[in-house]
N, C-alpha and C positions, 0 to 999 in steps of 0.2 A: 504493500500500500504506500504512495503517495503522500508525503509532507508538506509539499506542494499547496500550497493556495493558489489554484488556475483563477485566469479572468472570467472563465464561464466551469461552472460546476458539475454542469448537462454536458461540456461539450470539450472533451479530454484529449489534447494534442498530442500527435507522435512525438515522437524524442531524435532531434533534429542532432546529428554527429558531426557533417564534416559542410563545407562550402566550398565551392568550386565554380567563380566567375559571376556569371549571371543564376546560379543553379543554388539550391540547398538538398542537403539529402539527409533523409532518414534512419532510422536501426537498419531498415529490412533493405536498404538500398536503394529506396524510388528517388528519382531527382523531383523535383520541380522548379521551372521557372519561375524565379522572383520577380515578378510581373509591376510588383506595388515596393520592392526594395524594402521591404516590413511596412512600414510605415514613412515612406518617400524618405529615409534614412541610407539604406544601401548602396551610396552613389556609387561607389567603386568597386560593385560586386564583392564576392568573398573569394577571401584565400590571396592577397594585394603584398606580395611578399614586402613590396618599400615600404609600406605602411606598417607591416608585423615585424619588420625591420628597424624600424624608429623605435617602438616599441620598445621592443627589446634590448636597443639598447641604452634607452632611458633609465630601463628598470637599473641596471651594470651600473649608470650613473645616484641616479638617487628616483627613489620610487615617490615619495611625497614629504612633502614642507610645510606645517601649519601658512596662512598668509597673514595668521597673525602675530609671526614671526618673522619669515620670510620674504623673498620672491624666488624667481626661478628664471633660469636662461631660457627654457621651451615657451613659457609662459610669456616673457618679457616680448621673442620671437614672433609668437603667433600673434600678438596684441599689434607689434609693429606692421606686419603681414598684411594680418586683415584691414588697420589703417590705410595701407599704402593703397588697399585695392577699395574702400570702399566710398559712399556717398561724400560728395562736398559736405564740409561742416565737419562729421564724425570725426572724434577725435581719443576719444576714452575706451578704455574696453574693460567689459569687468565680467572674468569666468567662470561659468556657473556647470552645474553635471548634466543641465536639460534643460528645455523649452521652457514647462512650465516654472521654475526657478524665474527663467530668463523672465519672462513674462510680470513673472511677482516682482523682481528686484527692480524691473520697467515703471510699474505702478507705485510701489515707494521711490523709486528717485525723482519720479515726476512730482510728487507730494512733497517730498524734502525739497525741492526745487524753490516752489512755493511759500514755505516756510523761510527757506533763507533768504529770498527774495524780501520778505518782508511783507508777502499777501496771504495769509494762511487762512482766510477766508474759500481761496479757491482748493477745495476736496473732491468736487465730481467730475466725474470718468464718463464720457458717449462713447458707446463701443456700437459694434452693429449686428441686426439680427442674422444668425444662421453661421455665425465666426464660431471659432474656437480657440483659445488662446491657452489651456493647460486646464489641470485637472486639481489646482493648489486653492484655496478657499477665494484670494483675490483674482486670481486669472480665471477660473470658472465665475466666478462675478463678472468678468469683462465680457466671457464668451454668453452668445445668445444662442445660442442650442438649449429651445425648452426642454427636452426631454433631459437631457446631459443636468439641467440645473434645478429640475422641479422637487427631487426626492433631498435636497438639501437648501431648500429655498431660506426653510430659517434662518439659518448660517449665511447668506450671499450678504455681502456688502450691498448697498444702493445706487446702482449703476445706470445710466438709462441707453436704450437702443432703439439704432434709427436704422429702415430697410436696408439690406446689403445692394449694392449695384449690381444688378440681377436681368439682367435683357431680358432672359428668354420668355420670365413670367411678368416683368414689371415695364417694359418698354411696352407703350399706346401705341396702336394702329398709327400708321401714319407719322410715326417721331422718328425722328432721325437717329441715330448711334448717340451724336453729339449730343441734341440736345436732349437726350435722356439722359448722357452723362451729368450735365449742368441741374438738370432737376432731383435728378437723386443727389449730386454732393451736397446740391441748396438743403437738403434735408437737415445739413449739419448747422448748417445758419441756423436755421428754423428753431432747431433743441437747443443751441446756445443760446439765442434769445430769451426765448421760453423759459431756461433753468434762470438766466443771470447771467451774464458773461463773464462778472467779476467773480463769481463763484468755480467755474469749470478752470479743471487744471489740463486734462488731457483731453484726446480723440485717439481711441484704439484703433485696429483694422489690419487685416491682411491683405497684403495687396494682390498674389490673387489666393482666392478663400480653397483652403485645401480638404481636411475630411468632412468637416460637414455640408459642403456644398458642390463637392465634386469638380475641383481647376476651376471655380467661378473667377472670369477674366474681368476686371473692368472695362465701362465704357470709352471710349478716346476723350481724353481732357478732365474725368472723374478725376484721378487725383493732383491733377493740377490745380483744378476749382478748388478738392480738399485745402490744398499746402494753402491758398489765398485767404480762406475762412478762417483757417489757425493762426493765417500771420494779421489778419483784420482785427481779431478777439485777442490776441498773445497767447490762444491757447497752444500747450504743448502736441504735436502731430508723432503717435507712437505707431511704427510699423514694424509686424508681429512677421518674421520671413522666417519663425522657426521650419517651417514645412516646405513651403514655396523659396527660400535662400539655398545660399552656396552652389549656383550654378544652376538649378534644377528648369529653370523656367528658359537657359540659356545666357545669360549674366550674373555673374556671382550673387549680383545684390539683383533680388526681382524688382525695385523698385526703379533702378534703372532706368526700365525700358518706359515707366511711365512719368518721366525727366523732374522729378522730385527726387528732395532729401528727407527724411525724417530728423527730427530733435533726437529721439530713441530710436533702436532698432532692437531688434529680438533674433537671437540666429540659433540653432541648437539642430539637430538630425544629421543634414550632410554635411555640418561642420566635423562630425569625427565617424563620418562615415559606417557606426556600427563596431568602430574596432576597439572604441574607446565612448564612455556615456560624457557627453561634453555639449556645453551652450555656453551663449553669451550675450549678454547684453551691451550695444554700443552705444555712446550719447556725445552729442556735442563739445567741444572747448565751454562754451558758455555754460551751461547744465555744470559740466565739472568746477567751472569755476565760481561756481554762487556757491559750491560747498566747498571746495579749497579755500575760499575768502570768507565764510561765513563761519560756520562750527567745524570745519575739517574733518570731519567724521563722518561717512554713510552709516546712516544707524540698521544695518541691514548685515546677512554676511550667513555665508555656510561653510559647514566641515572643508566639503573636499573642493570648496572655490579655486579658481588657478590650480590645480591637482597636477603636478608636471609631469605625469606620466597621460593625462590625458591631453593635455598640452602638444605634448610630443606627437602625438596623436593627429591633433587639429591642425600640426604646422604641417605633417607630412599631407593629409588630405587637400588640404588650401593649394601646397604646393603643388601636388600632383593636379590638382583639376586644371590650375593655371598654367603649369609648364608640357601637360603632355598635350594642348589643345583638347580638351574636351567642353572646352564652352562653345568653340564655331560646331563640336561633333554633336552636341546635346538639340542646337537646332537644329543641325541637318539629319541627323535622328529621331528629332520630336515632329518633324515635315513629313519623313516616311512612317512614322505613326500611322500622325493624322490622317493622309492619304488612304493606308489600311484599314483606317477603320472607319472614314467616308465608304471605301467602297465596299464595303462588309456589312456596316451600319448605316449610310446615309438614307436607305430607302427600308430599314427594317422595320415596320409597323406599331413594335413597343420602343423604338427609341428616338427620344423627342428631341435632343440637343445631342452637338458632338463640342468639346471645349478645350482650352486652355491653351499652354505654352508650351517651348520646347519638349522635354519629357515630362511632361505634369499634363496627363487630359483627363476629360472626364466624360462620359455618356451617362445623362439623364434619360430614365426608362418613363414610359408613361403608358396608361390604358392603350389612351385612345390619341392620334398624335395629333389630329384636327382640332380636338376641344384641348390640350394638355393635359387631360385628366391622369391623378396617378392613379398606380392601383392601389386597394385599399390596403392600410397598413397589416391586416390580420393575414393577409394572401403570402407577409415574410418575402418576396421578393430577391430582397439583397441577402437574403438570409440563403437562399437555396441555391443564387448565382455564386455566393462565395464555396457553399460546400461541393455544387458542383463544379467549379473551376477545379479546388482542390484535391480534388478524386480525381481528376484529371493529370493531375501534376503541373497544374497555374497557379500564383499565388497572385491574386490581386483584391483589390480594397473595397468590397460593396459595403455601402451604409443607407440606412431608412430614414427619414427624416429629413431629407433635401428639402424639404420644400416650409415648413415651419419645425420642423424636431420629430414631427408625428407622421406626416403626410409625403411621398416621396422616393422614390429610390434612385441610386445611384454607382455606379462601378469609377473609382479612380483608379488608375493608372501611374506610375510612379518609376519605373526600370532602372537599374544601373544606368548610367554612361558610356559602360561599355558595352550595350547591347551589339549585339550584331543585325543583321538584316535576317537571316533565318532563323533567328530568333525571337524578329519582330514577326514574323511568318505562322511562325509557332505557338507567338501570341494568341494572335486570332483567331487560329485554328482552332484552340482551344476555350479559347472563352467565347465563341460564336453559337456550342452548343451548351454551353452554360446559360448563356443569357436564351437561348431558344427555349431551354428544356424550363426553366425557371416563369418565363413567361407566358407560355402556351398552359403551362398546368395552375395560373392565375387567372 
């Protein structure tokens, strides 16, 4: 018997031994395609000898250093690293073991911000609905996935949420790309008003929204209206790229391609690619300097922050994404996706959108494709496309609730970097009668 606390009690995983590339494999030897990278985490496939190679020999060096002692050379490295490569402004980097960390430490530095600012009036947080930012009491406060925050609603902090920039279900007949984008960011105007401007300290958001909404891309000029509304208000603008960063969408920073900076950033999954548990949070010269000049102190902080073996970690992964070209391969790989699964999907009768970036997509499934309608949540949907991919030997990411928490289904998409082409091939092959067998029997 099992010591084990699984995530599902009903629903008991093989016991995964060895990886190899794009593949994982089991006791009895079945491979499967890592189709979804775990959790759009396995940028660099498994078994990356230069990566288990830093490793190792970090550990020879020194395995870990309180940082309430220390710092570290890996540490120091990766901070400068990811600096040199990311958003105008970004200037700080502070390492955390994961997303949701990153997300929390996000949220109290934008609050300490504020206080040493001298405006401690401003405490509320707009985040938006159907995001997800971590599963830590403040970052599941930020995320709007009802279903994700209803059985601990007690417990959520007071946070409020405005529609996510959502085309497929929220752009009117007749509106343009644009100005749908302008009408959804205006939404943020609107709840700052509304709350007090003087009181709001942040605006959360993923720039594009990953497990809960399936590669949800924004409109063209969405988060530039966003960055203009924060800089109108002085509110802080926090972008959450724990999922959607470190190349995944085709540029290291997803925010990138939508010619914005964030005040905060959030980074964590393909920053340590699986080989190592690592996040971080980035912020501004200014951000750090109202606390350098103020109390000197983040009043925040965990065990294994800066951890120089995951460090080691973070700087081989950054490295290798950057030096082996795999951000021009992630688009010209997230192209021949797309393509595949237009021509597999484009005309399939349960499936209503195809979406996102480089390697981050997503197909939304739906009833009926004329009305959007989903199918109903009880019919489990994502629930039977993930078991059938997996019998298959696919692993990729369906979830229920795309459409409010409750209503919805959805398959993301997430592969290594170094997919191949017959193994994008393979993809399809395989989850084509996943998503048939799953739908027809809805």
């Amino acid at each position: 018997m099992s010591h084990i606390f699984p995530r599902h009690t009903r629903q008991l995983p093989p016991r995964a031994v060895s990886g190899e590339g794009c593949y994982l494999i089991d006791e009895t030897g079945k491979r499967y395609l890592d189709a979804s990278g775990g959790a759009a985490v396995s940028c660099l496939g498994h078994g990356d000898p230069e990566i288990i190679g830093a490793i190792k020999a970090q550990l020879d060096d020194l395995a870990f250093a309180h940082t309430g002692f220390f710092t570290s050379q890996p540490a120091e490295e990766l901070a400068d690293l990811l600096i040199a490569n990311a958003p105008k402004g970004l200037d700080r980097v502070y390492l955390v073991s994961g997303g949701s960390e990153a997300a929390e430490a996000a949220i109290k530095l934008a609050r300490q911000y504020w206080v040493e600012k001298g405006e401690p009036q401003r405490g509320k947080v707009i985040a938006r609905k159907q995001s997800y930012h971590g599963n830590t009491i403040g970052a599941l406060s930020a995320g709007g996935n009802e279903w994700r925050r209803a059985q601990f609603g007690p417990l959520l902090l007071d946070m409020s949420h405005i529609d996510a920039c959502y085309e497929y279900r929220l752009r009117l007949d007749g509106e343009s790309l644009e100005d749908y984008g302008r009408r959804a960011a205006d939404a943020l105007e609107a709840e700052i008003l509304r709350l007090g401007p003087e009181t709001v300290m942040a605006f959360m958001a993923e720039p594009v929204v990953g497990a809960t909404a399936g590669a949800l891309t924004p409109a063209p000029g969405y988060f530039r209206r966003i960055r203009e509304i924060c800089d109108t208000y002085g509110v802080l603008l926090i972008l959450d790229e724990v999922m959607c960063g470190m190349g995944r969408t085709g540029t290291l920073f997803a925010c990138e391609q939508d010619g914005v900076s964030p005040d905060i950033a959030c980074i964590a999954k393909g920053l340590g690619a699986g080989y190592q548990p690592i996040g971080a949070m980035l912020c501004t010269g200014e951000i750090y300097d109202a606390v350098a000049t103020g109390s000197g102190f983040f009043q925040h902080g965990h065990t294994y922050m800066g951890h120089p073996t995951a460090a080691a970690a973070g700087r081989a992964v950054v490295g290798a994404i950057l030096e082996r070209g795999l951000l021009p391969r992630v688009t010209a790989q997230g192209e021949k996706l797309a393509e595949r699964l237009t021509d597999r999907f484009g005309q399939h009768p349960h499936v209503g959108d195809l979406r996102g970036r480089g390697l981050f997509r997503g197909i939304e499934l739906v009833r009926d494709r004329e009305t959007k309608d989903p199918f109903d949540p009880s019919q489990g949907v994502a629930g039977k496309i993930k078991k059938a991919a997996f019998e298959a030997g696919l692993i990729c990411y369906p979830m229920a609730g795309t459409i409010d928490g409750r209503r919805g289904d959805h398959v993301l998409l997430a592969p290594p970097f170094i997919i191949e082409d017959t193994q994008l091939d393979e993809l399809v092959d395989k989850l084509e009668p996943a998503i048939d067998a799953a739908t027809r029997a809805a």
